[in-house]
N, C-alpha and C positions, 0 to 999 in steps of 0.2 A: 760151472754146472755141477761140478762134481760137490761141490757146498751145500750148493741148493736141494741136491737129491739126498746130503744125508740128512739138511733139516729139516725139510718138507715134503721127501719121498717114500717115507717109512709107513707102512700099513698095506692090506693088500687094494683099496680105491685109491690111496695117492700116490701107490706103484704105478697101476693106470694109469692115471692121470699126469704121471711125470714122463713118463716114456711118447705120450702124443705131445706134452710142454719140448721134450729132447729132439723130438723129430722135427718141430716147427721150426727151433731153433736153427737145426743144422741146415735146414732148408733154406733160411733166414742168411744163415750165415753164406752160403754156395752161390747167392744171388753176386755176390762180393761190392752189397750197397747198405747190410745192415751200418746205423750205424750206434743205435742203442737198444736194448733189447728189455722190455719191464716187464717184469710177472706183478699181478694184483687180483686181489677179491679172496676168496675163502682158502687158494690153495696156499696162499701165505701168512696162513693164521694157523691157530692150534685146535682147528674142526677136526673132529675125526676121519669124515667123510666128506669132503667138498664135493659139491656139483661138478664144477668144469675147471678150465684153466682160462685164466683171463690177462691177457698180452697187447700190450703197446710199441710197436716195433717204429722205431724214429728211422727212414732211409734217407740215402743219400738222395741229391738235388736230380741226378739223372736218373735215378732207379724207373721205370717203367713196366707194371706189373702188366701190361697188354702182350708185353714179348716172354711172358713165362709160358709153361707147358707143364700138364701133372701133375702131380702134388704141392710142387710150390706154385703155380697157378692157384690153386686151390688154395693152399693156406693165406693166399694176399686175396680173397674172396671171402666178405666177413661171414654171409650165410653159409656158402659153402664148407668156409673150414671147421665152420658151428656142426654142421649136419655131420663131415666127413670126418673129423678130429677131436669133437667133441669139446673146441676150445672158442672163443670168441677172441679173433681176432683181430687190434684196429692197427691203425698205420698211417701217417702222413710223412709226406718229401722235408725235411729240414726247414727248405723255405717255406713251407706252410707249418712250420711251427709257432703260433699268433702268440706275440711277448715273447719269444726265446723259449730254444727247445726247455729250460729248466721250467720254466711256468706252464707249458703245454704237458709236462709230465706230472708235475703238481696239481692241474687242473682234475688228469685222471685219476688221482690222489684222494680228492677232495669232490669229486664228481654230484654224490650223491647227499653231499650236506652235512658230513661231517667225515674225517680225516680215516682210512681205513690202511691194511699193510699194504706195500708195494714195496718189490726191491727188484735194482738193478743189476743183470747179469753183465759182469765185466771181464774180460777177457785179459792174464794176464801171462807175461814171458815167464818160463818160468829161469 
């Protein structure tokens, strides 16, 4: 994360905008079913000012968002975390990843008819 905030968090809108991308995350992460986590749309370009933050969270096979409570309720809620977070959230279980989770994140990729930024948040030892 710490990457990502110094490429893409600089300015006083994608200060904002990084700080609800950090909360989602950790929220994401505290479930302990994230099991990929994609930033995509304008906050991974070189906009000035991006609208929103736009995330594709891949979980694990058991994750069940019916048993969250409070904010991370709320962030696995796509209008919810829209209204509350100001980010548009999606998410599917592994096994509902159609063709393998690589082509389901390639799909979000490529969604809108031609190829736009996405990059994956990777978590590593240090």
């Amino acid at each position: 994360m710490n990457e990502v905030r110094v490429r893409f968090g600089a300015g006083a809108r994608r200060s904002v905008l990084f700080q609800r991308l950090e909360r989602i995350h950790t929220l994401a992460r505290a479930t302990g079913a994230l099991h990929r986590f994609v930033i995509f749309g304008s906050i991974v370009t070189s906009k000035p000012a991006p609208n929103d933050v736009d995330l594709f969270l891949l979980m694990s096979d058991h994750f069940d968002a019916a048993h969250l409570s409070g904010e991370t309720r709320i962030a696995f809620d796509h209008l919810a975390a829209d209204a509350y977070f100001g980010c548009s959230v999606f998410w599917v279980r592994r096994l509902a990843a159609l063709g393998g989770e690589q082509a389901t994140i390639e799909h979000w990729q490529n969604c809108r008819g031609s190829g736009r930024g996405i990059i994956e948040v990777v978590e590593t030892n240090p």
